[in-house]
MIFI-196516 format. One line per field, with one value per atom (N, C-alpha, C, O, CB): residue number from 1; residue in three letters; atom name; y, x, z. Coordinates in steps of 0.02 Angstrom, whole numbers, plus 50000, padded with zeros to 5 digits. Glycine has a CB too. Example, Ala and Ser with C-alpha at 12.3 -4.5 7.8 and 13.67 -1.06 7.14 Angstrom:
2
resi <- 1, 1, 1, 1, 1, 2, 2, 2, 2, 2
resn <- ALA, ALA, ALA, ALA, ALA, SER, SER, SER, SER, SER
name <- N, CA, C, O, CB, N, CA, C, O, CB
y <- 49716, 49775, 49835, 49834, 49776, 49888, 49947, 50002, 50057, 49970
x <- 50660, 50615, 50660, 50712, 50565, 50642, 50684, 50645, 50670, 50704
z <- 50390, 50390, 50390, 50423, 50452, 50354, 50357, 50394, 50402, 50286
//
This chain:
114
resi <- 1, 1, 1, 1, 1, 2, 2, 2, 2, 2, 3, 3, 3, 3, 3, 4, 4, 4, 4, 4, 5, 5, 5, 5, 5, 6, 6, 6, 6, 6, 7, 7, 7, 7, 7, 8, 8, 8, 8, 8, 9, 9, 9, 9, 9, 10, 10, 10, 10, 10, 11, 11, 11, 11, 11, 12, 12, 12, 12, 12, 13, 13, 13, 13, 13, 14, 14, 14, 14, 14, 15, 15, 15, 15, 15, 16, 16, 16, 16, 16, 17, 17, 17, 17, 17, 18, 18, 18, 18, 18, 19, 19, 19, 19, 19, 20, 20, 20, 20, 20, 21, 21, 21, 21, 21, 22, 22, 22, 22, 22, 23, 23, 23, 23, 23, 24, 24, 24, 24, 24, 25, 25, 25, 25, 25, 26, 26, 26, 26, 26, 27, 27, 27, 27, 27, 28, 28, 28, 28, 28, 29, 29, 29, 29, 29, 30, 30, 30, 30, 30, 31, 31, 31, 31, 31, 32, 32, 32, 32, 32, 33, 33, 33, 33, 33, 34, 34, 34, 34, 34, 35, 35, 35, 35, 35, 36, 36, 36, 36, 36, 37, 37, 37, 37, 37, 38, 38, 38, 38, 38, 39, 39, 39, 39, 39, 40, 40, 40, 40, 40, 41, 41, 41, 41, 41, 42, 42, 42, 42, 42, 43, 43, 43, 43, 43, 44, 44, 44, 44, 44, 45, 45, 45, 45, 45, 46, 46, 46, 46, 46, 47, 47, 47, 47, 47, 48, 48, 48, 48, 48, 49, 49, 49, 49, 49, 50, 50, 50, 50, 50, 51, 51, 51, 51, 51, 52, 52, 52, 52, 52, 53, 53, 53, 53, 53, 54, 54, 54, 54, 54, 55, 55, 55, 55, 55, 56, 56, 56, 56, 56, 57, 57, 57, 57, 57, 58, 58, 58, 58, 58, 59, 59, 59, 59, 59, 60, 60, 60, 60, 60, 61, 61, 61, 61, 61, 62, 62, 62, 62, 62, 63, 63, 63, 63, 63, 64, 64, 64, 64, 64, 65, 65, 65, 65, 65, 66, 66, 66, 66, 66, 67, 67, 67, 67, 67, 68, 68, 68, 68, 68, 69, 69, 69, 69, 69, 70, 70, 70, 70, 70, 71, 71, 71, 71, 71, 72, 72, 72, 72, 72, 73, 73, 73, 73, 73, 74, 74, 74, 74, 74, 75, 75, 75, 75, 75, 76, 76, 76, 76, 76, 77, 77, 77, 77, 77, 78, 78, 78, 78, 78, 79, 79, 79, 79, 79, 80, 80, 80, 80, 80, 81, 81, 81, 81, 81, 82, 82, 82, 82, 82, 83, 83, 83, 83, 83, 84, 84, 84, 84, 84, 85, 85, 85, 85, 85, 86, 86, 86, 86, 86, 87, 87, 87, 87, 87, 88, 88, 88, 88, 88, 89, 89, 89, 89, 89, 90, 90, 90, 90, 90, 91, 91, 91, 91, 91, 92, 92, 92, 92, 92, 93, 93, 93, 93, 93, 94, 94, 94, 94, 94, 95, 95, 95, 95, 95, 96, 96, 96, 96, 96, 97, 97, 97, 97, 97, 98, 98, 98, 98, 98, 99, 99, 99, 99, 99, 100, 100, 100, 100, 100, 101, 101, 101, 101, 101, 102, 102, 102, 102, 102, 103, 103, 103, 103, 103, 104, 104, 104, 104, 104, 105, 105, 105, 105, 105, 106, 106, 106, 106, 106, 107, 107, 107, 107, 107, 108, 108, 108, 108, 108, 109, 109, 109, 109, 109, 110, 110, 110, 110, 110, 111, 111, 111, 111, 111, 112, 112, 112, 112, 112, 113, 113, 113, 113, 113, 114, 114, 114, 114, 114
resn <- UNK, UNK, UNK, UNK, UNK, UNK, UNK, UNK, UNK, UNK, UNK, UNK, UNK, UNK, UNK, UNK, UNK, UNK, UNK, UNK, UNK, UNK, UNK, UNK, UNK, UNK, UNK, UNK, UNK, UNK, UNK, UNK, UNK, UNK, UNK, UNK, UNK, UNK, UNK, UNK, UNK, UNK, UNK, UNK, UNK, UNK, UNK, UNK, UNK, UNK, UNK, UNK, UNK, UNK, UNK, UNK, UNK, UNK, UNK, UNK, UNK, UNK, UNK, UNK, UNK, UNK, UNK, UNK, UNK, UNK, UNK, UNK, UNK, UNK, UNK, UNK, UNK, UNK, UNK, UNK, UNK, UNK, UNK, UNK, UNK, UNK, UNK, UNK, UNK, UNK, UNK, UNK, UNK, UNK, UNK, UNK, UNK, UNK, UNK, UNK, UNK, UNK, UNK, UNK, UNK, UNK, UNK, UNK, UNK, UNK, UNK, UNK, UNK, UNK, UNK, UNK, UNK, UNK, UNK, UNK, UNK, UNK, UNK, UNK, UNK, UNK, UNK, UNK, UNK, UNK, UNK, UNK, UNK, UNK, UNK, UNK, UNK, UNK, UNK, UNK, UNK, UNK, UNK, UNK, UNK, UNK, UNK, UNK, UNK, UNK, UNK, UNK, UNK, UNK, UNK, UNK, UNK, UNK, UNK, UNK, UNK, UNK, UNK, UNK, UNK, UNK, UNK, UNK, UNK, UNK, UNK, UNK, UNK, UNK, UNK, UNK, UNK, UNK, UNK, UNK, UNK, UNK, UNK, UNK, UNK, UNK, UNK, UNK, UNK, UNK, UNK, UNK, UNK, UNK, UNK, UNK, UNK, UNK, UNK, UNK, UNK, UNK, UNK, UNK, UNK, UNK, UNK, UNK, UNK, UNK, UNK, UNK, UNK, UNK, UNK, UNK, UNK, UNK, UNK, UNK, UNK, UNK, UNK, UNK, UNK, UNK, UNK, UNK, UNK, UNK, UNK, UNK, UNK, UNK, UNK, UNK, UNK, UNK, UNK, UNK, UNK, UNK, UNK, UNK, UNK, UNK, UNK, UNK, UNK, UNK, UNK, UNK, UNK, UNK, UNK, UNK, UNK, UNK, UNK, UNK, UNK, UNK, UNK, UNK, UNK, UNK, UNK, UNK, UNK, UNK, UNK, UNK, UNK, UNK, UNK, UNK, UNK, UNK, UNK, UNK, UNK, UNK, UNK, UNK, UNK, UNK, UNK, UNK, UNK, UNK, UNK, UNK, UNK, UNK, UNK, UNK, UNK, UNK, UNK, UNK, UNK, UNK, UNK, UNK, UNK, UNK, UNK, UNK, UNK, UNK, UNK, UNK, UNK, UNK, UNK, UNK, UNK, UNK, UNK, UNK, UNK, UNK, UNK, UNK, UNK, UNK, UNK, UNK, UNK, UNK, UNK, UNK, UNK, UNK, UNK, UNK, UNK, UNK, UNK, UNK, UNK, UNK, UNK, UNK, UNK, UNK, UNK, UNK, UNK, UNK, UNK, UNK, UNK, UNK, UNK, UNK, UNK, UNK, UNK, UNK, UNK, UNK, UNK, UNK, UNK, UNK, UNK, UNK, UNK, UNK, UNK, UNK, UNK, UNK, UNK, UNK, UNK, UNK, UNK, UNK, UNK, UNK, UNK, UNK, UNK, UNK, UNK, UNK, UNK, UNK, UNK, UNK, UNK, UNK, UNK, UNK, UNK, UNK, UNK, UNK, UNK, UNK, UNK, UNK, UNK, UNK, UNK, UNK, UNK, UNK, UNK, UNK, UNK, UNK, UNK, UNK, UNK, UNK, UNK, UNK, UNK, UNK, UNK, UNK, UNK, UNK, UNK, UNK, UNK, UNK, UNK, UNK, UNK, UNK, UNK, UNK, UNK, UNK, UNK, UNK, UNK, UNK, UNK, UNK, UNK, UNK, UNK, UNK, UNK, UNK, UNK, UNK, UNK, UNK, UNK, UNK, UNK, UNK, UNK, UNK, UNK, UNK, UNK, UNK, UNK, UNK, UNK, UNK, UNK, UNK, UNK, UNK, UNK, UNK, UNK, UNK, UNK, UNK, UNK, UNK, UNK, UNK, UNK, UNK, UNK, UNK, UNK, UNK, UNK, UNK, UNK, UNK, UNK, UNK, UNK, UNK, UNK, UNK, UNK, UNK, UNK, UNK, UNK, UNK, UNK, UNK, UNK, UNK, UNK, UNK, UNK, UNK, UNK, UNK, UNK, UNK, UNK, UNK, UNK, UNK, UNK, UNK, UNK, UNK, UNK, UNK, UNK, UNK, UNK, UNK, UNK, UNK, UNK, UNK, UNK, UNK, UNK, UNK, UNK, UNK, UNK, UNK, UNK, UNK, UNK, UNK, UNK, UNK, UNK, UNK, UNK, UNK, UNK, UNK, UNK, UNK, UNK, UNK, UNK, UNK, UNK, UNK, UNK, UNK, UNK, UNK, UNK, UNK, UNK, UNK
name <- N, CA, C, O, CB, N, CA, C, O, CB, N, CA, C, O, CB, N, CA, C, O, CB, N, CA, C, O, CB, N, CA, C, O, CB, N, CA, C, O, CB, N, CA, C, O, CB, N, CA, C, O, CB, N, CA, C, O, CB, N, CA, C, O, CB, N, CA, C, O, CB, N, CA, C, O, CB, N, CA, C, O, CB, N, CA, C, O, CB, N, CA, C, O, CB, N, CA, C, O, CB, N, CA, C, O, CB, N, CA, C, O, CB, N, CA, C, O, CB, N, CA, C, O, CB, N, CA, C, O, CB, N, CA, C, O, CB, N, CA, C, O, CB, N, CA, C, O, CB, N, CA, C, O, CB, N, CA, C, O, CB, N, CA, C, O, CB, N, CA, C, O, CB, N, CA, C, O, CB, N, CA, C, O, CB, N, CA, C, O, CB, N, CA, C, O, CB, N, CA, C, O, CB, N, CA, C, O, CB, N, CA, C, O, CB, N, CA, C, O, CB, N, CA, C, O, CB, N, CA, C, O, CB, N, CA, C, O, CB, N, CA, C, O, CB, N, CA, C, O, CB, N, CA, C, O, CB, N, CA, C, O, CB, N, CA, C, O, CB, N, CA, C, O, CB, N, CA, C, O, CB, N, CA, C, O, CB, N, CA, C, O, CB, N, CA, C, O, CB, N, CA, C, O, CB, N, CA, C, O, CB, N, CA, C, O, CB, N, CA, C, O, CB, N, CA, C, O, CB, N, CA, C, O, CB, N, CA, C, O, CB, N, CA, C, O, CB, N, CA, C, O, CB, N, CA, C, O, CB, N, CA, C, O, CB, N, CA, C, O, CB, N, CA, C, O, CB, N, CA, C, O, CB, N, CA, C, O, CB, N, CA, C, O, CB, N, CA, C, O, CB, N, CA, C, O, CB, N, CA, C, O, CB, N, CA, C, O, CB, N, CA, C, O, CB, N, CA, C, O, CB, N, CA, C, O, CB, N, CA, C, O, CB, N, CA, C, O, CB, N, CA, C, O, CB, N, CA, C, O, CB, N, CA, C, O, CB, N, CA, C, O, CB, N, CA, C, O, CB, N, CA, C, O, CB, N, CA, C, O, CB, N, CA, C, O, CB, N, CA, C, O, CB, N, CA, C, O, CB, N, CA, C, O, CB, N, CA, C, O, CB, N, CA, C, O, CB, N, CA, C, O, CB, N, CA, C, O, CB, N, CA, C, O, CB, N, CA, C, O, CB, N, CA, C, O, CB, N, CA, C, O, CB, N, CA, C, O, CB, N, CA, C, O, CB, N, CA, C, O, CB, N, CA, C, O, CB, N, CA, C, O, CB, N, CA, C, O, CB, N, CA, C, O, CB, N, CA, C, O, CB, N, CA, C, O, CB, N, CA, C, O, CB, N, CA, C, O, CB, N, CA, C, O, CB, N, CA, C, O, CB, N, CA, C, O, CB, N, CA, C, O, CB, N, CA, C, O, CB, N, CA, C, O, CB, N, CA, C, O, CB, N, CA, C, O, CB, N, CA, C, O, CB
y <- 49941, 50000, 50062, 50058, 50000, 50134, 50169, 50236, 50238, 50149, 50292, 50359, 50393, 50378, 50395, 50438, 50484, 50539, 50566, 50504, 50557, 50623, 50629, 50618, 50664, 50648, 50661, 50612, 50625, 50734, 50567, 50516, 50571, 50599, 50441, 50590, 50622, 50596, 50596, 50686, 50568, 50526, 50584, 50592, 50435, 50610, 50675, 50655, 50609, 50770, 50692, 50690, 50636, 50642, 50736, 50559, 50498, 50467, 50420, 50426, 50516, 50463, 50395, 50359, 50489, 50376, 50309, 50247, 50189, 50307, 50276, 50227, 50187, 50222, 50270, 50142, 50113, 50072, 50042, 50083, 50075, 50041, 50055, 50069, 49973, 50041, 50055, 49993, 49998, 50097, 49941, 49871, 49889, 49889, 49807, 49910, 49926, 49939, 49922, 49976, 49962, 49997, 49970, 50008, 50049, 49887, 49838, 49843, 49843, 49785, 49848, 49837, 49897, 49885, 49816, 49973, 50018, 50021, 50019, 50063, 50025, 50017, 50102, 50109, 49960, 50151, 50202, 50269, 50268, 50196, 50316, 50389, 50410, 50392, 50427, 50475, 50507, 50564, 50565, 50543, 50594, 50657, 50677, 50689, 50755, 50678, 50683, 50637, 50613, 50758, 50630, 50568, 50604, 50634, 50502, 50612, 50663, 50621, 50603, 50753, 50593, 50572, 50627, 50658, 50496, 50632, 50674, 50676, 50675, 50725, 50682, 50698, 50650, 50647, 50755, 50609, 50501, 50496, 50483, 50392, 50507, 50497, 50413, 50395, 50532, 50378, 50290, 50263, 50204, 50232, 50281, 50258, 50246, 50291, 50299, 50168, 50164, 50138, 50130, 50113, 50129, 50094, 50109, 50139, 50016, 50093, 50114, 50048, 50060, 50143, 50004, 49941, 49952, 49982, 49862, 49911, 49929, 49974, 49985, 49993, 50009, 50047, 50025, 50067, 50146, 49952, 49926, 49929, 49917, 49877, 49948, 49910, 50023, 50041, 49813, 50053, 50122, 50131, 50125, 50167, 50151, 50132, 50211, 50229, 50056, 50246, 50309, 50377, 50360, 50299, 50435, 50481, 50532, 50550, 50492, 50575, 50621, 50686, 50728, 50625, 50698, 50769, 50769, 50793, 50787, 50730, 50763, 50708, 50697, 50881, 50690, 50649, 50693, 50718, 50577, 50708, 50729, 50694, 50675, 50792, 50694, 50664, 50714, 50746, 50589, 50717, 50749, 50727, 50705, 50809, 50734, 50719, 50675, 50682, 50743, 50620, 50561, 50515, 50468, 50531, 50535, 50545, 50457, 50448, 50575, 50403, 50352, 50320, 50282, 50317, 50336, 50305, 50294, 50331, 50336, 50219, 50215, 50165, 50155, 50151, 50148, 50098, 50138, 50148, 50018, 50156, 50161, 50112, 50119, 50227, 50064, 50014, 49984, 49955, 49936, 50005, 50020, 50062, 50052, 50039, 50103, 50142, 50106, 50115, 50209, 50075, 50038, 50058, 50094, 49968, 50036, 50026, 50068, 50063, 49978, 50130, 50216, 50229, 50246, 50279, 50220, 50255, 50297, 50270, 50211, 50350, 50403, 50435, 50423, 50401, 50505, 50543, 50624, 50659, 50539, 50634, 50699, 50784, 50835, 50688, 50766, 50850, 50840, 50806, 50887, 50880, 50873, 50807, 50755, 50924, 50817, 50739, 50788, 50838, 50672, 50785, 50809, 50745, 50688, 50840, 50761, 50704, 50722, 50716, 50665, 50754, 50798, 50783, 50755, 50899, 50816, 50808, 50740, 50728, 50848, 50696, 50620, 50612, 50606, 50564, 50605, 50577, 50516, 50518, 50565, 50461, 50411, 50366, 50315, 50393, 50407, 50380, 50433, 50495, 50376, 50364, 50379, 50429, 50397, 50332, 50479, 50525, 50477, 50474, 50564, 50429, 50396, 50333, 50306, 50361, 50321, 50280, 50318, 50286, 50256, 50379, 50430, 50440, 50437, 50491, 50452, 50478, 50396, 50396, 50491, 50354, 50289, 50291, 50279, 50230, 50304, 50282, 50361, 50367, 50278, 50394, 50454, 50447, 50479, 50534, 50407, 50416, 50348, 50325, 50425, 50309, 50260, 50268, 50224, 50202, 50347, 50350, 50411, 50449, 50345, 50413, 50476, 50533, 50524, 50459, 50593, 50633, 50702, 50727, 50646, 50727, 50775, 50860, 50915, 50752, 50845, 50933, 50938, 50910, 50966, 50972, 50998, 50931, 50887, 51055, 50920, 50869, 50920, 50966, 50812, 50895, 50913, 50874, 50865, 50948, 50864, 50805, 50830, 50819, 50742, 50863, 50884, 50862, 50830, 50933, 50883, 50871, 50797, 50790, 50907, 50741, 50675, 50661, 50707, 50638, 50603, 50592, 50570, 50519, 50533, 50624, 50607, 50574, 50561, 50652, 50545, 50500, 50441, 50424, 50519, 50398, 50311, 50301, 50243, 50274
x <- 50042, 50000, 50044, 50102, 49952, 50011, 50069, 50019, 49958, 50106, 50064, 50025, 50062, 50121, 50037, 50035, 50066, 50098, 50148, 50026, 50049, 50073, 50096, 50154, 50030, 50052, 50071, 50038, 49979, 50052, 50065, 50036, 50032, 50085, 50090, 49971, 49985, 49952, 49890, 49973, 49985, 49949, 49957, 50002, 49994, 49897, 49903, 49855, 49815, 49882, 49859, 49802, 49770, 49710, 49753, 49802, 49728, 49771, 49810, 49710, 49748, 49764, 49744, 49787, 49739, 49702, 49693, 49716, 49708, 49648, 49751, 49780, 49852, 49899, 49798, 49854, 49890, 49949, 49992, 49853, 49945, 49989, 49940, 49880, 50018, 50010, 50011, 50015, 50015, 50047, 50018, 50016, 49986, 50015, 49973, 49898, 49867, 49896, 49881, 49837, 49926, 49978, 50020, 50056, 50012, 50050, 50087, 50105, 50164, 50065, 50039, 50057, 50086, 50116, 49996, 50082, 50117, 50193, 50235, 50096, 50195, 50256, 50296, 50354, 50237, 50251, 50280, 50224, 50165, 50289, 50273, 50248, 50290, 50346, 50265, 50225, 50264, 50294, 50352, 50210, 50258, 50325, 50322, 50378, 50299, 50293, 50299, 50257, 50201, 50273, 50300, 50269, 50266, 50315, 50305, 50192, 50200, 50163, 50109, 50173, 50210, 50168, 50178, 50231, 50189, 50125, 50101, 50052, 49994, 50102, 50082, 50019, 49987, 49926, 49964, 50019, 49972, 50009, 50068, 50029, 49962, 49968, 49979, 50011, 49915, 49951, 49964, 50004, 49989, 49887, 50045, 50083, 50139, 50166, 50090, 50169, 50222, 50278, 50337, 50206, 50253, 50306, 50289, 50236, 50310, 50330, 50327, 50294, 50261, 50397, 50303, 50319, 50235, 50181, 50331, 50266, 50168, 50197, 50170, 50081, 50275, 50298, 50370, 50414, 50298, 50385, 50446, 50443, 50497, 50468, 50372, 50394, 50396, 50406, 50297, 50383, 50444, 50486, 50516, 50458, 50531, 50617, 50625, 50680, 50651, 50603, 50617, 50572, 50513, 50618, 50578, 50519, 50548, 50585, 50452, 50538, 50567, 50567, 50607, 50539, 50533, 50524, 50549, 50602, 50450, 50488, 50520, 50465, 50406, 50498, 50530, 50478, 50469, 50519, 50513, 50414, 50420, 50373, 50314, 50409, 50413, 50383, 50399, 50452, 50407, 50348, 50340, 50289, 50238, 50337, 50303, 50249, 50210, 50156, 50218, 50240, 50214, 50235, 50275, 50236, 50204, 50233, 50249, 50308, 50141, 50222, 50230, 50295, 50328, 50171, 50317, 50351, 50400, 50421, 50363, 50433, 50511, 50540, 50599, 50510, 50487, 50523, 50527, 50473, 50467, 50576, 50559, 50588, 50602, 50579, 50595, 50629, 50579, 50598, 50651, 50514, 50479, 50501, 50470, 50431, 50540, 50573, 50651, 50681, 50584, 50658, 50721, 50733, 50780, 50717, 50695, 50705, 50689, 50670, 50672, 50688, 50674, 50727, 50743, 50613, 50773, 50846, 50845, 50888, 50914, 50827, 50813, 50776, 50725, 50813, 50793, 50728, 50763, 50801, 50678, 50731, 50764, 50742, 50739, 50756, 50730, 50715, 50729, 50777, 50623, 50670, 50700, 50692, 50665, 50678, 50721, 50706, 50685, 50720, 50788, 50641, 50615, 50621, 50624, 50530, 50622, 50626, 50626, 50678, 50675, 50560, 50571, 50501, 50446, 50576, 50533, 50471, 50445, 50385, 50409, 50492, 50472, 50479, 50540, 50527, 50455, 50456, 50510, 50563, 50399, 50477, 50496, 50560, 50594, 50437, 50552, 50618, 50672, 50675, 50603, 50726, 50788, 50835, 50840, 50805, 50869, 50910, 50933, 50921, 50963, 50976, 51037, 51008, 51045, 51078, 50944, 50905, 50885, 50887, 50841, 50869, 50870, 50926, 50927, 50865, 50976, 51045, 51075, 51092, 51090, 51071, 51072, 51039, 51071, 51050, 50977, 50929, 50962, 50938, 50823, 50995, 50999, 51067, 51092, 50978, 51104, 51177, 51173, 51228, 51259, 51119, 51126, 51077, 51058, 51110, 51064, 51030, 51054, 51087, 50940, 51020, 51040, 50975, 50915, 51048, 51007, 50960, 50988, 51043, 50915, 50937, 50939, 50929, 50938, 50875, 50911, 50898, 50916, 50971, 50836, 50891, 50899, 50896, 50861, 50843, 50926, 50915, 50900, 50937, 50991, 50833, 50825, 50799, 50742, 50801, 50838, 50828, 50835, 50889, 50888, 50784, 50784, 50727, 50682, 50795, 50726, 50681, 50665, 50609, 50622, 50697, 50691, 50717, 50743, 50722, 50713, 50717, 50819, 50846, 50651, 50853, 50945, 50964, 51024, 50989, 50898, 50935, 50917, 50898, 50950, 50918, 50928, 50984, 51007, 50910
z <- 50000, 50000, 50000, 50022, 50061, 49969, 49947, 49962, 49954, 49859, 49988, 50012, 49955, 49949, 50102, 49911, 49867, 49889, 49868, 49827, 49954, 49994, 50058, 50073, 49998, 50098, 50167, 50227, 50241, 50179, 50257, 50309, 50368, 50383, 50327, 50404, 50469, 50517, 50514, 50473, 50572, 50620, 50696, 50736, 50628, 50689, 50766, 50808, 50798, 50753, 50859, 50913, 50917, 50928, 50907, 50909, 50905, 50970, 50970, 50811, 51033, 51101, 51116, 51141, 51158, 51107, 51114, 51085, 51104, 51109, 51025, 50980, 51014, 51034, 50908, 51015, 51045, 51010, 51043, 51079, 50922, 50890, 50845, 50847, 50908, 50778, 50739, 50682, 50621, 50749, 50720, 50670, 50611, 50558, 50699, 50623, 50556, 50487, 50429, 50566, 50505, 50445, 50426, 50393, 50454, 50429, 50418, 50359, 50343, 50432, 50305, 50230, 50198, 50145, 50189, 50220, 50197, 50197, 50242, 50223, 50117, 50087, 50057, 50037, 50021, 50063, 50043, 50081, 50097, 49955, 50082, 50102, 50045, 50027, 50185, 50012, 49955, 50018, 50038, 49873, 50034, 50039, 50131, 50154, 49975, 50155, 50244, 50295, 50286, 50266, 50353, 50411, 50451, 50473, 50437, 50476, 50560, 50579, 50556, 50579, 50653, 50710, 50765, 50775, 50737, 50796, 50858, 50883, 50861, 50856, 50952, 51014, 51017, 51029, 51006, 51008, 51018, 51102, 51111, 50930, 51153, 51206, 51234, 51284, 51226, 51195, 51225, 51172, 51164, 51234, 51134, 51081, 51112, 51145, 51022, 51107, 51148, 51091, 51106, 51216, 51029, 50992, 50922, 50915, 51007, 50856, 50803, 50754, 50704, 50789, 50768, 50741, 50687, 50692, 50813, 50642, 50591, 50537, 50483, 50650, 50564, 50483, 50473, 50470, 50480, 50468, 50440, 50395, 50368, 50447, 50336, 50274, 50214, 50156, 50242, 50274, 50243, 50237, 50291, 50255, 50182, 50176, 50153, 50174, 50106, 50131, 50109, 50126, 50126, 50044, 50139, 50106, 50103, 50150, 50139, 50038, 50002, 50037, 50018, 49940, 50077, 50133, 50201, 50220, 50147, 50248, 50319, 50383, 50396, 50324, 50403, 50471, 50523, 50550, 50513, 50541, 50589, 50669, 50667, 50564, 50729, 50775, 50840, 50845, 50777, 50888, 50943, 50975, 50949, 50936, 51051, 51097, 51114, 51143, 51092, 51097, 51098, 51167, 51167, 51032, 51215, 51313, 51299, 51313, 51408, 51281, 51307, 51275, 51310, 51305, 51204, 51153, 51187, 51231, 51094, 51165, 51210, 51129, 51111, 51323, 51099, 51038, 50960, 50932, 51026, 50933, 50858, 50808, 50748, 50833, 50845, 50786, 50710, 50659, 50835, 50730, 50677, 50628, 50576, 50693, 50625, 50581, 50544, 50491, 50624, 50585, 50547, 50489, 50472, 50538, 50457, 50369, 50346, 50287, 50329, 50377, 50339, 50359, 50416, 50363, 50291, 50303, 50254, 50221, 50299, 50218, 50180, 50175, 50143, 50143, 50213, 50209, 50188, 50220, 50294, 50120, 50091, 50105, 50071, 50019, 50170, 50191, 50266, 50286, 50175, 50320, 50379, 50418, 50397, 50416, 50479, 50534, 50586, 50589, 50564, 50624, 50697, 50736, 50714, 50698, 50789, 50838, 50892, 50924, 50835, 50928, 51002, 51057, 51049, 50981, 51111, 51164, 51177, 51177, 51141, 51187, 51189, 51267, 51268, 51140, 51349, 51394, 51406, 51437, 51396, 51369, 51371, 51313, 51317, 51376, 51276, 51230, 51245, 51247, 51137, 51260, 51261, 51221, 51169, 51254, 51214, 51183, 51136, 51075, 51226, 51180, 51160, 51097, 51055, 51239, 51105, 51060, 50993, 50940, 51099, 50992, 50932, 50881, 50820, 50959, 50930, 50926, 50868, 50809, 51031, 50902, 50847, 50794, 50743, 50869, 50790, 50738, 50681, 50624, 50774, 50698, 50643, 50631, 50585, 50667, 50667, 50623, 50587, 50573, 50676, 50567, 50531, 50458, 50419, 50578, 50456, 50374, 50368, 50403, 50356, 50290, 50254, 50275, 50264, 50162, 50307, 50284, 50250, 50261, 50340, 50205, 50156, 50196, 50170, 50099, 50255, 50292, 50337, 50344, 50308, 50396, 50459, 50498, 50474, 50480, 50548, 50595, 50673, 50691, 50594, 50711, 50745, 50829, 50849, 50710, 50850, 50909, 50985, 51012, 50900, 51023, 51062, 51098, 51071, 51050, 51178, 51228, 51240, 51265, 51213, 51230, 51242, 51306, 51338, 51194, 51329, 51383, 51388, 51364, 51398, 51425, 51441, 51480, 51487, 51460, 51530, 51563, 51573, 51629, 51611, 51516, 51506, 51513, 51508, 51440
//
């Protein structure tokens, strides 16, 4: 399954995972997750490997896993990655020196002491 444009997953607190989304194989151009209050993990978007714009993620108090992202190692504009409670700095800090990105890298307000 394939998004031409923009995937935005905001404000859906109750959602608790993201499995649903197993079969998505592409985002054309931006990923925003935010403000998913019971979201504790990424898993449901292994099968994204690229997107031509900008991930962006914030505020998501419970998140501690993005290994759902693994296989998004190219993303040709910005990376956000902030205001996370529960995920680790040092778990971010991995997941971005192991792809390419094309813009601004921005990784702040996560949690420094795991």
């Amino acid at each position: 399954t394939s998004i031409g444009g923009e995937l935005r997953l905001v404000l859906l607190d109750e959602v608790t995972s993201l499995e649903g989304l197993s079969n998505l194989t592409s985002v054309g151009t931006r990923l925003t997750i935010s403000d998913m209050d019971s979201l504790t993990s990424l898993d449901g978007l292994e099968g994204i490997t690229s997107l031509s714009e900008e991930l962006h993620m914030g505020y998501n108090d419970l998140l501690i896993d993005i290994s759902g992202i693994s296989n998004l190692t190219s993303i040709g504009g910005d990376l956000t990655i902030y205001h996370h409670d529960a995920l680790c700095q040092s778990v971010v800090e991995s997941y971005i020196s192991a792809i390419s990105i094309g813009g601004t890298i921005t990784t702040v307000w996560n949690n420094d002491d795991c």
